[in-house]
C-alpha atoms as an extended CHARMM CRD file, in Angstrom:
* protein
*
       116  EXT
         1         1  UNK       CA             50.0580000000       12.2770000000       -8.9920000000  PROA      1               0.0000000000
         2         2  UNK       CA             51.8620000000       13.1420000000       -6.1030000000  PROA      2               0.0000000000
         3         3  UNK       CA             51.2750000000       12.2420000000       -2.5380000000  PROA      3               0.0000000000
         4         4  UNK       CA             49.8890000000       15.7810000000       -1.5340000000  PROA      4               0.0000000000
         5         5  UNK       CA             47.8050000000       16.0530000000       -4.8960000000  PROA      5               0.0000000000
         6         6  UNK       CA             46.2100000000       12.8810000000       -3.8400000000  PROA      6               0.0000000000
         7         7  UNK       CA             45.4500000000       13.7900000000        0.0060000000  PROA      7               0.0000000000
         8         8  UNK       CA             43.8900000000       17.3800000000       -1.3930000000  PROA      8               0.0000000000
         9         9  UNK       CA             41.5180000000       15.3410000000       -3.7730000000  PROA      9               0.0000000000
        10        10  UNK       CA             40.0840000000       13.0700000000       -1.0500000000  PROA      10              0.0000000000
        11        11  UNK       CA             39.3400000000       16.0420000000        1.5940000000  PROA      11              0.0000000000
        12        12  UNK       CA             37.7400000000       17.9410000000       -1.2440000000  PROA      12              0.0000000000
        13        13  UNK       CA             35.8760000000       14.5070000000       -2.0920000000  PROA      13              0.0000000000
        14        14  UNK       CA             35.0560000000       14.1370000000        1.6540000000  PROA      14              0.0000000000
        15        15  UNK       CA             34.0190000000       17.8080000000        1.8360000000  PROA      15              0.0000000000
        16        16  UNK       CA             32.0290000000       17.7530000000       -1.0610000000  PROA      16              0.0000000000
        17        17  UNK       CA             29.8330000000       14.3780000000        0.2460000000  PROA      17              0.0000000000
        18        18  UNK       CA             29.4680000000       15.8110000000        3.8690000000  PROA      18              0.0000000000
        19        19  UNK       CA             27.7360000000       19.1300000000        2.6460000000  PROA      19              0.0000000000
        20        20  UNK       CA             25.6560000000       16.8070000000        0.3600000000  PROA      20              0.0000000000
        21        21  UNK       CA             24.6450000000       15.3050000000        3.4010000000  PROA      21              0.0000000000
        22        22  UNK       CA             24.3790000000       17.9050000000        5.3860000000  PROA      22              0.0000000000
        23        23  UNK       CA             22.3210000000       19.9600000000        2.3800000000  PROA      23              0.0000000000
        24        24  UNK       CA             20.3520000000       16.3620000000        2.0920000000  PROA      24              0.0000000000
        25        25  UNK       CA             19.5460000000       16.4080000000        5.8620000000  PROA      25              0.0000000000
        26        26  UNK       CA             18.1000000000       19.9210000000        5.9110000000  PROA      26              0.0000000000
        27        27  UNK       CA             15.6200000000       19.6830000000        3.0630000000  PROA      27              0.0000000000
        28        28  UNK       CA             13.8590000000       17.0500000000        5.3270000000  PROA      28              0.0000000000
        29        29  UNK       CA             13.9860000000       18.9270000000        8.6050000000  PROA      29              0.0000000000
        30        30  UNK       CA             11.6330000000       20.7920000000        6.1850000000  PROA      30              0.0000000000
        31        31  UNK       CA              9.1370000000       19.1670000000        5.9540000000  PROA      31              0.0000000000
        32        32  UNK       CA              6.1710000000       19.3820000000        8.0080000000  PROA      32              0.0000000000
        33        33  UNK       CA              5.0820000000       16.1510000000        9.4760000000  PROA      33              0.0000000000
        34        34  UNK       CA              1.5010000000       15.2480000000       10.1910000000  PROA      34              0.0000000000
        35        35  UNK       CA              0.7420000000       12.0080000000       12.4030000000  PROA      35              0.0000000000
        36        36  UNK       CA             -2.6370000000       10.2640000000       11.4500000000  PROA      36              0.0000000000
        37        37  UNK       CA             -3.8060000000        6.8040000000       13.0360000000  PROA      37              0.0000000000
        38        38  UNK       CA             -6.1420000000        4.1900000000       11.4680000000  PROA      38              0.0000000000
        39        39  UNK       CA             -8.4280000000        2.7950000000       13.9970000000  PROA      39              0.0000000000
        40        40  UNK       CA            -11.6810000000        1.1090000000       13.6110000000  PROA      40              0.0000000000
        41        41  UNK       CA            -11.6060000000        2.1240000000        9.8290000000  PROA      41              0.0000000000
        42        42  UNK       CA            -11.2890000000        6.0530000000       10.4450000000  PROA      42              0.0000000000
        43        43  UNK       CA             -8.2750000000        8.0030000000       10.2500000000  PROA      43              0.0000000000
        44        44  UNK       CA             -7.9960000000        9.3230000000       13.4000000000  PROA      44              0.0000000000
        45        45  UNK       CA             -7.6840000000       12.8130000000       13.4420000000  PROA      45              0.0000000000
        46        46  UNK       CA             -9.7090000000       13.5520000000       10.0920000000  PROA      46              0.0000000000
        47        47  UNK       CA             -8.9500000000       17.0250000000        9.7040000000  PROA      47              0.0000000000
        48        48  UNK       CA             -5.2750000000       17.9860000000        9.9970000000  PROA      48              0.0000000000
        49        49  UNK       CA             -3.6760000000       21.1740000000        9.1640000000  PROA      49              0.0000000000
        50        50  UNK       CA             -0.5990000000       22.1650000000        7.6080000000  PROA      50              0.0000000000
        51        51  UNK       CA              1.4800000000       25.5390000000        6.5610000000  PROA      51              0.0000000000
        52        52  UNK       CA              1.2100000000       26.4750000000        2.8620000000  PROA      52              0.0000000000
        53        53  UNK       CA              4.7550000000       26.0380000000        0.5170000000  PROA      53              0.0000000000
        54        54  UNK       CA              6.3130000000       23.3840000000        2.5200000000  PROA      54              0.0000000000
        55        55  UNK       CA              6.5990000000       19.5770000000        1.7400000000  PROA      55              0.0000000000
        56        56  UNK       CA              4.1490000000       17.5830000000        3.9580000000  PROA      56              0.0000000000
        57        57  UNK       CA              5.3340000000       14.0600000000        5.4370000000  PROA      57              0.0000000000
        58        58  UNK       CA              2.3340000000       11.9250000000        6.3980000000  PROA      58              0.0000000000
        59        59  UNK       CA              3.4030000000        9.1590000000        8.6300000000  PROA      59              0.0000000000
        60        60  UNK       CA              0.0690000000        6.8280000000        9.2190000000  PROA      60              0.0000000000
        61        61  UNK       CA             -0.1970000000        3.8360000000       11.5270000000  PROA      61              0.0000000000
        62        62  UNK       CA             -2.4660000000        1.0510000000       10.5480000000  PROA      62              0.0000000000
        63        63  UNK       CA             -3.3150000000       -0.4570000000       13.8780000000  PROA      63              0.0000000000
        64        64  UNK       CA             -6.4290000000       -2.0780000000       12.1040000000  PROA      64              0.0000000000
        65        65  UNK       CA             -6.4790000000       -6.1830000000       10.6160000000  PROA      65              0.0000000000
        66        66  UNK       CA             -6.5810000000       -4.6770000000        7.2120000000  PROA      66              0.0000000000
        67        67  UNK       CA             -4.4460000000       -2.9840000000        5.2110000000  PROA      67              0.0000000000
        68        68  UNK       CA             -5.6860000000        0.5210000000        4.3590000000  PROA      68              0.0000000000
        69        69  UNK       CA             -4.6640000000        2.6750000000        0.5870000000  PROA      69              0.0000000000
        70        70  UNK       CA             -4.0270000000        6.1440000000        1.5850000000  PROA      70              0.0000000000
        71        71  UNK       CA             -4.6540000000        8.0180000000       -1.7330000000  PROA      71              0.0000000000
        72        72  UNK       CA             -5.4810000000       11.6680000000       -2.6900000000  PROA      72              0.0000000000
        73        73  UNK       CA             -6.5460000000       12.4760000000       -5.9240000000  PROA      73              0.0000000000
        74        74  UNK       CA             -5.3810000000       16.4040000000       -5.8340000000  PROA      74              0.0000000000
        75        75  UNK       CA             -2.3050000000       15.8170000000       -3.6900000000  PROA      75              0.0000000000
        76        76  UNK       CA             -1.3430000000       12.6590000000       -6.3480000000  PROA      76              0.0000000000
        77        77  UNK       CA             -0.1090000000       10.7450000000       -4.0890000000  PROA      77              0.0000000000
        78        78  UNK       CA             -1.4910000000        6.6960000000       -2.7180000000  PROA      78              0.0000000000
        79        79  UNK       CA              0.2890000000        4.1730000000       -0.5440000000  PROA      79              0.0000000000
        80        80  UNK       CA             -1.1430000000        1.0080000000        0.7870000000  PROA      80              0.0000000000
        81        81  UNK       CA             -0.2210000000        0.6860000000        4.7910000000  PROA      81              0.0000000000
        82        82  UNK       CA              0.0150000000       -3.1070000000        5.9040000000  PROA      82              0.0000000000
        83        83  UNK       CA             -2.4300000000       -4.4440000000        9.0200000000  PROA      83              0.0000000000
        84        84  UNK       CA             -0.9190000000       -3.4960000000       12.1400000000  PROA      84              0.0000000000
        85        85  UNK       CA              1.4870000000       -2.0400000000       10.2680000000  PROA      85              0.0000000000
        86        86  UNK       CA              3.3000000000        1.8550000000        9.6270000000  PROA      86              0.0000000000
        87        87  UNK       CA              3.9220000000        3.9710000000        6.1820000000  PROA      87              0.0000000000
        88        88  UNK       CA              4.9960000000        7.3970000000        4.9640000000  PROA      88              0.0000000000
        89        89  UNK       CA              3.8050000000        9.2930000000        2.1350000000  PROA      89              0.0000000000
        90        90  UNK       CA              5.8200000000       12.5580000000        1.2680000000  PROA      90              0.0000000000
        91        91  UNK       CA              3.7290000000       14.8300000000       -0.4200000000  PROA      91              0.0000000000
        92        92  UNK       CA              5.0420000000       18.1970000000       -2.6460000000  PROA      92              0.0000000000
        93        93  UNK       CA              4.6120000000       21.7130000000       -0.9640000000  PROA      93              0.0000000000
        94        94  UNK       CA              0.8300000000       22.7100000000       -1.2860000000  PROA      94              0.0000000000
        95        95  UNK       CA             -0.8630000000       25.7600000000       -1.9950000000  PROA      95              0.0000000000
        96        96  UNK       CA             -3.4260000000       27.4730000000        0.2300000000  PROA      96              0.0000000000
        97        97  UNK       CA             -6.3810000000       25.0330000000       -0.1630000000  PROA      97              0.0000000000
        98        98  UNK       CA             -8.5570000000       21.7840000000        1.2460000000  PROA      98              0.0000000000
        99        99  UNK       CA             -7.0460000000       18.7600000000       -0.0950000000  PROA      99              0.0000000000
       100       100  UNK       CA             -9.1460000000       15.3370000000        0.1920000000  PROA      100             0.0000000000
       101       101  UNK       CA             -7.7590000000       11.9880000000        1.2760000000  PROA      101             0.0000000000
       102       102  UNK       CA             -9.5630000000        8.6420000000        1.4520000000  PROA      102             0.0000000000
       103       103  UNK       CA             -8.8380000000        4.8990000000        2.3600000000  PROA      103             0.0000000000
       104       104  UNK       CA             -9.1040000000        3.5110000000       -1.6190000000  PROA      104             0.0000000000
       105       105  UNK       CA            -10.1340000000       -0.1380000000       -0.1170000000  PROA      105             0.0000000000
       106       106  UNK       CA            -12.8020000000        1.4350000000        2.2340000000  PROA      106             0.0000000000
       107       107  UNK       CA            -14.0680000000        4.7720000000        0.2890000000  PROA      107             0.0000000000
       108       108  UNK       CA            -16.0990000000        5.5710000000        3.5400000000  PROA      108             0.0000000000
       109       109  UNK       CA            -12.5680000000        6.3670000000        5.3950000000  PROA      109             0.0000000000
       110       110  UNK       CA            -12.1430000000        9.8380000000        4.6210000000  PROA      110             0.0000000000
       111       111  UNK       CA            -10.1640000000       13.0320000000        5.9760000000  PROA      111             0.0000000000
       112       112  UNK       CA             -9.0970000000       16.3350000000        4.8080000000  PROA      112             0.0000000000
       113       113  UNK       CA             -5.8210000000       18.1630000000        4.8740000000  PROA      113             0.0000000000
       114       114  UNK       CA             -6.4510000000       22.1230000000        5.3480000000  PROA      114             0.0000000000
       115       115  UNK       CA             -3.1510000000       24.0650000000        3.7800000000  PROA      115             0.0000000000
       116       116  UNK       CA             -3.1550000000       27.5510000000        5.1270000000  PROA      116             0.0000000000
C-alpha cells in the first residue's frame, strides 16, 4: 500500500469514529432527565413529569442509610441505589400515560411519572 493510500485510510478511519461520537453524543442530549431525591424514605418529588416519545434518564440520590431499589413494573426497569449514595436508570421513550415507580425494599416509597 502506498504511503498516500495509507494516510487516506486513517482520516476516513478517524472521520468515521468522530461522527460515531458525535452521532453517540446526540442521542443522549436526548434524553430528558428527571432529578428525584430519597430522603427520609420518600422520593422527593413524587410526581414528576416528562414529554411523550423521548428516552427518560432518572438520576436519583440516595441521601438515606439504606440502600433503596428503584423499580417500575410498566417502565421495566429496577436499580438498587447505595446509602448515601447516586444511580441512573435510562428508561425507553414512553407513550402518553401514568407510569408507577416504587422503592422494592420499602413498598411504601412510591411516585409516579406522568408522560404527556
Amino acid at each position: 500500500m502506498t504511503r498516500t493510500g495509507l494516510y487516506t485510510r486513517r482520516a476516513a478511519g478517524a472521520l468515521a469514529m468522530a461522527t460515531l461520537l458525535l452521532f453517540a453524543r446526540g442521542a443522549s442530549a436526548q434524553d430528558v432527565t428527571i432529578e428525584l431525591t430519597v430522603q427520609g424514605k420518600r422520593f422527593q418529588p413524587s410526581e414528576v413529569r416528562a414529554p411523550a416519545n423521548k428516552p427518560i434518564l432518572f438520576r436519583v440520590k440516595n441521601r438515606d442509610a439504606a440502600s433503596v431499589e428503584f423499580e417500575s413494573k410498566s417502565m421495566r426497569v429496577e436499580k438498587v441505589i447505595p446509602a448515601n449514595g447516586e444511580g441512573t436508570i435510562r428508561v425507553r421513550a414512553l407513550k402518553p400515560g401514568k407510569y408507577e415507580f416504587f422503592d422494592d425494599f420499602n413498598e411504601s416509597n412510591r411516585g409516579t411519572l406522568i408522560v404527556e
